[in-house]
C-alpha positions as CSV (number, residue, x, y, z in Angstrom):
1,X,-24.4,-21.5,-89.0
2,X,-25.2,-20.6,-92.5
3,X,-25.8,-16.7,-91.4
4,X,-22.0,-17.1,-90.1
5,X,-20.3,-18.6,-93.3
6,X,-22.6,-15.9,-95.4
7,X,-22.6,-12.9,-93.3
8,X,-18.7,-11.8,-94.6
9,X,-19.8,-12.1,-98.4
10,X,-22.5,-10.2,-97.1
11,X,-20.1,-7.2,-95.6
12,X,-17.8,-6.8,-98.7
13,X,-21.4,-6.7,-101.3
14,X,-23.0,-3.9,-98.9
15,X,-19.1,-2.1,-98.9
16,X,-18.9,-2.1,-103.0
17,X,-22.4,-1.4,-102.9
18,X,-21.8,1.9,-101.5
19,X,-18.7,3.0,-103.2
20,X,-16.9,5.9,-102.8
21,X,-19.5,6.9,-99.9
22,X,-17.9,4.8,-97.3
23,X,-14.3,5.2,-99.0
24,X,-13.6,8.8,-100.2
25,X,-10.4,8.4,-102.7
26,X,-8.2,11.2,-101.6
27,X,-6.6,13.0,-105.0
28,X,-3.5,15.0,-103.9
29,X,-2.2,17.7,-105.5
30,X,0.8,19.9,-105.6
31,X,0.3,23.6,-105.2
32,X,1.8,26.5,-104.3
33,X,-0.4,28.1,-101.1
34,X,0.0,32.0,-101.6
35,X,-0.6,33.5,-98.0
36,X,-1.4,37.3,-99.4
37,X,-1.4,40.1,-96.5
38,X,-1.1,43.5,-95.3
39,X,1.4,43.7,-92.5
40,X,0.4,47.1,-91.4
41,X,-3.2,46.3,-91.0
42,X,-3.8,45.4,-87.5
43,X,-7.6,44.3,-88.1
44,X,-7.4,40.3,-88.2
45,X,-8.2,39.1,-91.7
46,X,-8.9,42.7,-93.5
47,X,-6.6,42.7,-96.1
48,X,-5.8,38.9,-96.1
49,X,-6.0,36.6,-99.3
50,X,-5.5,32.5,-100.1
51,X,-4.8,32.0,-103.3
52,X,-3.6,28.0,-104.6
53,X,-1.4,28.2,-107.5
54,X,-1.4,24.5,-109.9
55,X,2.1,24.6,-112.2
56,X,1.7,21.1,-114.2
57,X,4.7,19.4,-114.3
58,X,3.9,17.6,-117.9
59,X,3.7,21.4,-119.5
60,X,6.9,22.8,-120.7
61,X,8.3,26.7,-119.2
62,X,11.7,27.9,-118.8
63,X,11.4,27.5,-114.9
64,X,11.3,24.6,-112.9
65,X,13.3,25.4,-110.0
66,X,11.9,25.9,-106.3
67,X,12.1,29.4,-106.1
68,X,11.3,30.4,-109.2
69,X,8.0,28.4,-108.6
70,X,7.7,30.3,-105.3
71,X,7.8,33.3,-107.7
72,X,5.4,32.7,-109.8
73,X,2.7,31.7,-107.7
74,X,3.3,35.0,-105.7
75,X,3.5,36.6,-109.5
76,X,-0.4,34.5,-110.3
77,X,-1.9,35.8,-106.8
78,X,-0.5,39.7,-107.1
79,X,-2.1,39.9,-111.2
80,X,-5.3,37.9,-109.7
81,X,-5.6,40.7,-106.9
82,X,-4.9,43.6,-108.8
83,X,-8.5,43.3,-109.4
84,X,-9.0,45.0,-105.5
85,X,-6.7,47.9,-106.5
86,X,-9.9,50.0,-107.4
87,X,-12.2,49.3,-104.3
88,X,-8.2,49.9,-101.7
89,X,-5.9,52.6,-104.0
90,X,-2.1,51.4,-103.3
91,X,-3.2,47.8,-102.0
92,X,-0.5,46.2,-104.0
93,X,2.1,47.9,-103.1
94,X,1.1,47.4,-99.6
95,X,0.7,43.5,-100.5
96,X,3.2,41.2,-99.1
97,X,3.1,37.2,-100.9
98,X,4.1,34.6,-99.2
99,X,4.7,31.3,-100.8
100,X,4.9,28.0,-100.4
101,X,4.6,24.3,-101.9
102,X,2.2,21.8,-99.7
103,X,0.0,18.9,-101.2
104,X,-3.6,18.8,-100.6
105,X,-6.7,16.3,-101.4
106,X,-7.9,18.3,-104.5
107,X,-11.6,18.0,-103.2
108,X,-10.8,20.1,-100.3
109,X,-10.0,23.1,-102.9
110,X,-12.8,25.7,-103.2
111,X,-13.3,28.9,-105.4
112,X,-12.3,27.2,-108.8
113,X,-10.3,25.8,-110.9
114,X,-9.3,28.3,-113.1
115,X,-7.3,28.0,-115.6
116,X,-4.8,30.4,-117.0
117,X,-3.4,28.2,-119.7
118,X,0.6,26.8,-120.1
119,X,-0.6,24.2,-117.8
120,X,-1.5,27.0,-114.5
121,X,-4.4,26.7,-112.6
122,X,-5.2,28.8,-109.5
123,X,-8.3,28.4,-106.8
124,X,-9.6,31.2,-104.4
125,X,-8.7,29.8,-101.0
126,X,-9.6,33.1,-99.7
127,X,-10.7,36.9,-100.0
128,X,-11.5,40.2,-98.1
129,X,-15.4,40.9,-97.2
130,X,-15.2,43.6,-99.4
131,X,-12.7,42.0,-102.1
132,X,-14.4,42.0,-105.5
133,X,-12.9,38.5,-106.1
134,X,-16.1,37.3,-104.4
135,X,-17.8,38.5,-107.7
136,X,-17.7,35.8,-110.3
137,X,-17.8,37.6,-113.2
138,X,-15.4,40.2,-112.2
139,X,-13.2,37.2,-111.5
140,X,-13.9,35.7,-114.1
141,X,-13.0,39.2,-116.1
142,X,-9.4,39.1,-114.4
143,X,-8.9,35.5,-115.2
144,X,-8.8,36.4,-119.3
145,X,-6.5,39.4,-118.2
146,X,-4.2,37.1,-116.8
147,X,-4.7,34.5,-119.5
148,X,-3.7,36.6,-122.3
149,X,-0.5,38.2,-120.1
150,X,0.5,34.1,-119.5
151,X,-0.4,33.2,-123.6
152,X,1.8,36.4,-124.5
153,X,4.8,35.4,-122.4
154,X,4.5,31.8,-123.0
155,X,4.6,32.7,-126.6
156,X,7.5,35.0,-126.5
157,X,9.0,32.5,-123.9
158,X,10.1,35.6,-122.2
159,X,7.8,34.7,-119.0
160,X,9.6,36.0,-115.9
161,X,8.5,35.2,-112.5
162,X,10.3,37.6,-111.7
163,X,9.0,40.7,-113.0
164,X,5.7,42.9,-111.2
């Protein structure tokens, strides 16, 4: 009888005991999924790239609508592949980007977060075997790239989704 009035205090200490082990808080996030892909390649997954693009909403920019959001995540994921240009001559221009706004658990995320500064941050959902985005420091090199082009037009305020 005393094992019965004790056993549900017992429950609820082993539960807090373990935490976030037994419970996994979920941390959702907006981004923009850029689907990145070669529609002339018939080989499955050759030319494909996942790139996740973070806009905070706190950080100030002169471009808040939908589209122009789509924009510049496809703008973020065609400067971060640019980096492939020299191992595929005329990739880009071959590159379509296809965006679109879903909200994922954070945690799931892999391949960063970088940040590009004016409240951006991108992750490396995926790359090409042969992609040098699988080299860290050559991503790494492209991040500054693009973090100087976002300080410049964040400075000049003359940041354009819209222009490639």
């Amino acid at each position: 009888m005393a094992l019965e009035l004790i056993l549900p205090y017992l429950v609820v200490a082993f539960i807090l005991k373990l935490g976030n082990s037994v419970f996994h808080e979920v941390k959702e996030l907006d981004v923009y999924q850029v689907d990145v892909y070669d529609p002339a390649n018939t080989e499955p997954c050759r030319d494909q790239y996942l790139v996740y693009v973070h806009f905070d909403p706190a950080a100030k920019r002169g471009y808040s609508s939908e589209p122009e959001l789509n924009l510049a995540g496809s703008w973020v994921a065609e400067r971060l592949t640019r980096l492939d240009e020299s191992e595929s001559p005329g990739i880009i221009s071959r590159l379509r980007f296809y965006a679109k706004r879903v909200t994922l658990d954070v945690d799931s995320l892999e391949g960063g977060p970088h940040s590009l500064g004016a409240g951006i941050a991108l992750w490396i959902g995926h790359s090409p075997r042969w992609s040098r985005l699988r080299n860290r420091s050559l991503v790494q090199l492209q991040i500054l790239r693009i973090q100087s082009e976002v300080r410049v037009q964040s400075q000049t305020a003359r940041y354009s989704p819209t222009k490639r």
